[in-house]
C-alpha positions as CSV (number, residue, x, y, z in Angstrom):
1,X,118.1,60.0,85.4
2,X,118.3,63.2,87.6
3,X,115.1,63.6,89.4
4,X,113.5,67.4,89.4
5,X,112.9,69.5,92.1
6,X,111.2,72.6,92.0
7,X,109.0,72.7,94.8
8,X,105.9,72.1,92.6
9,X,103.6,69.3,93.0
10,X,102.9,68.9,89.6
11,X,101.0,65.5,89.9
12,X,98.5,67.2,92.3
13,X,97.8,69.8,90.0
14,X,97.4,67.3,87.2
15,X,94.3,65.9,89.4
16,X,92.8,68.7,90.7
17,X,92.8,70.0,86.8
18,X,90.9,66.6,86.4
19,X,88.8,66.3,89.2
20,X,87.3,70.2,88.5
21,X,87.1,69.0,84.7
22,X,84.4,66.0,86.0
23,X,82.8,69.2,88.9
24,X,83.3,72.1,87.5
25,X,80.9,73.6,90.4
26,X,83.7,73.0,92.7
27,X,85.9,74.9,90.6
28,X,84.7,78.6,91.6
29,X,86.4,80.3,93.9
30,X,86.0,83.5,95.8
31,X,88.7,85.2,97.2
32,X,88.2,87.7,99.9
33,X,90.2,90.5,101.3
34,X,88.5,93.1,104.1
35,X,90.4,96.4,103.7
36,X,90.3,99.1,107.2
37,X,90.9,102.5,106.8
38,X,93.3,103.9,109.2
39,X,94.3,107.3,108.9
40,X,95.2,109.7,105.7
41,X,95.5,107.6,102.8
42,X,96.9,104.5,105.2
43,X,94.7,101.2,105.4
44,X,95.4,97.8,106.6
45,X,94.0,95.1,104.5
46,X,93.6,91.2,106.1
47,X,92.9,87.8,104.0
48,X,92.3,84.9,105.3
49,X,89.3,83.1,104.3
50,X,87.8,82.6,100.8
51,X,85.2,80.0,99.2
52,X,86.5,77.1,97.1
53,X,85.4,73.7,96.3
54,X,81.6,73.8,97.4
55,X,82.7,75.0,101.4
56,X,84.3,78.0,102.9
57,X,88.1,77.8,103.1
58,X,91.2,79.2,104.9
59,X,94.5,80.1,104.2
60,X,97.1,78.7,107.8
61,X,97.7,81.8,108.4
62,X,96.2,85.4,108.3
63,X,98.0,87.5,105.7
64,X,98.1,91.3,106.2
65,X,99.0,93.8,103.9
66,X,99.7,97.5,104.8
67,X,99.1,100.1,102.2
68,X,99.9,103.6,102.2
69,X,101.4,106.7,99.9
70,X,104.8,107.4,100.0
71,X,106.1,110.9,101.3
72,X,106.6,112.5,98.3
73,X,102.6,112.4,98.0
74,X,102.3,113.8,101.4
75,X,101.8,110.7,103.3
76,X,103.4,108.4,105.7
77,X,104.5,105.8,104.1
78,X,103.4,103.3,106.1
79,X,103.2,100.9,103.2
80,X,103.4,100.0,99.6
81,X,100.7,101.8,96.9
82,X,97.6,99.6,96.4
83,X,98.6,100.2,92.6
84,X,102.2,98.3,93.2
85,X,99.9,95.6,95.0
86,X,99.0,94.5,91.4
87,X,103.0,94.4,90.4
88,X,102.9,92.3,93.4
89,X,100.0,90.2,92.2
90,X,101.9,89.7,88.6
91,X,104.9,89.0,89.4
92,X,104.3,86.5,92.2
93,X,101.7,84.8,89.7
94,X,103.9,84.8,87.1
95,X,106.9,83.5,88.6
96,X,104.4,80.5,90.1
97,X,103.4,79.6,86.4
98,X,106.7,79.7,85.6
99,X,107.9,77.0,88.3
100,X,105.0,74.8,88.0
101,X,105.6,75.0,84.2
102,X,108.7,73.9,84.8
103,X,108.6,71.2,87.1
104,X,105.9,69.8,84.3
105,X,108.3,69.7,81.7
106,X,111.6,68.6,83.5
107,X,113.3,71.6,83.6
108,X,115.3,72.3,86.9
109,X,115.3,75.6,87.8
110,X,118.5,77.5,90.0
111,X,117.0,80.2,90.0
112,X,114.1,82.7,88.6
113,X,113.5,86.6,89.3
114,X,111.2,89.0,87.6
115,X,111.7,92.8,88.1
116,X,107.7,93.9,86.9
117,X,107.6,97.6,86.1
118,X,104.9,100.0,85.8
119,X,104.6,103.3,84.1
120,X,102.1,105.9,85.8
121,X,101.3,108.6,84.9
122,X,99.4,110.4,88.4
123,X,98.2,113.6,87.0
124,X,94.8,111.5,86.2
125,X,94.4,110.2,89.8
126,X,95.0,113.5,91.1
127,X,92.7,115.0,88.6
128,X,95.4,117.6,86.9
129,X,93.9,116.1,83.4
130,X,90.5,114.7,82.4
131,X,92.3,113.1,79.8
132,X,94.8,111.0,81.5
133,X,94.1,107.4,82.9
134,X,93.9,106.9,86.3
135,X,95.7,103.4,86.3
136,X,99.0,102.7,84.2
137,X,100.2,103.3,81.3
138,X,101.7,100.2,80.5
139,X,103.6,97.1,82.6
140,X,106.9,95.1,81.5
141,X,107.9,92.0,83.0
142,X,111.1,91.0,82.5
143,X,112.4,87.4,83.6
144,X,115.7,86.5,84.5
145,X,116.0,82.7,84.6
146,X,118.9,79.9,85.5
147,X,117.8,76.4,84.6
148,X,118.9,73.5,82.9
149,X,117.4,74.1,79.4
150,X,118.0,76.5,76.3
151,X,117.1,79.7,75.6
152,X,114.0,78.8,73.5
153,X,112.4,76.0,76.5
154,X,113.0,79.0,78.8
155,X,111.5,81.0,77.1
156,X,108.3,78.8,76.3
157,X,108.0,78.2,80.2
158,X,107.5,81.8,80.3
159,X,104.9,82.2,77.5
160,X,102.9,79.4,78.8
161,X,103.1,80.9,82.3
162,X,101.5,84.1,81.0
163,X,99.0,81.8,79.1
164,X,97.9,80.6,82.4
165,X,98.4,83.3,84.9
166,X,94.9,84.7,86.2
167,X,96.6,88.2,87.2
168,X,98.1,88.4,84.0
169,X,94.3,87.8,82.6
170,X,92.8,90.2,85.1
171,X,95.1,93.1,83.8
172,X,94.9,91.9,80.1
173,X,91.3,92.0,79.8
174,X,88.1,93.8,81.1
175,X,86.9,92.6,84.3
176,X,83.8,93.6,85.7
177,X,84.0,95.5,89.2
178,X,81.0,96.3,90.8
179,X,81.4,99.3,94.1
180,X,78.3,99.7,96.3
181,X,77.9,101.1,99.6
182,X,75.9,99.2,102.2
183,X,74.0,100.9,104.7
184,X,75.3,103.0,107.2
185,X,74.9,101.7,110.9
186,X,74.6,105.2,112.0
């Protein structure tokens, strides 16, 4: 029997699923990301820590992420959109589910890529029409996957992927987002 090797400890998974079933306390998690503006429409964004299984956590390493508008928007470019941080988000999710999945069911993968496009319309961020969105229009994910199982398995690894994927969710369905402003130092 060939073993399978995707990376994914799938029997870890399995008890974390059932040790937050038995706590389901320990099972919220907040994520945190601090976001510094640094000049025009640049900012520098850092995660690290977050709060998970009753105690405050931390990822090994700090994580940075630059974000910026690109030239053609009269910027610098000093980094990717925040709005292609969420194709970011999906696609990396996504692909997860979809190697976890996977690994689950037996299936060795060679190889997986998603290309996740959005459509954007920007006359309602720039406020050119009341009666355009501000966000996108509409997102396709599309998959390309080598693995050692048929076209339908393949394509069940993906459905249940998207079942499970929390980004996917997040963009799928409202979420409530709350902004304040805490008081000024100064």
């Amino acid at each position: 029997m060939t073993t399978i090797d995707n990376g994914v400890n799938v029997q870890a998974l399995l008890e974390a699923r059932q040790a937050l079933a038995n706590a389901p306390e320990a099972a919220n998690f907040v994520w945190q990301a601090t976001s510094k503006w640094d000049r025009g429409v640049h900012s520098t964004t850092r995660i690290q820590g977050f709060h998970g299984l009753g105690q405050e956590q931390s990822h090994k390493a700090e994580s940075v992420f630059e974000a910026d508008h690109p030239a053609v928007f009269a910027a610098e470019d000093n980094g990717i959109t925040p709005i292609e941080y969420l194709l970011v988000g999906l696609a990396g999710c996504l692909t997860a589910g979809v190697a976890s999945v996977a690994q689950n069911r037996g299936i060795q993968l060679r190889s997986v890529e998603a290309t996740v496009s959005g459509n954007h319309d920007i006359r309602g961020i720039l406020g050119a029409d009341p009666d355009v969105r501000n966000g996108f229009n509409d997102i396709k994910v599309t998959f390309t996957i080598d693995a050692d199982a048929s076209q339908q398995e393949i394509e069940a690894l993906v459905a249940q992927s998207q079942k499970r994927s929390a980004v996917f969710d997040a963009l799928t369905n409202p979420t409530d987002v709350t902004v304040e402003v805490a008081p000024s130092n100064g």
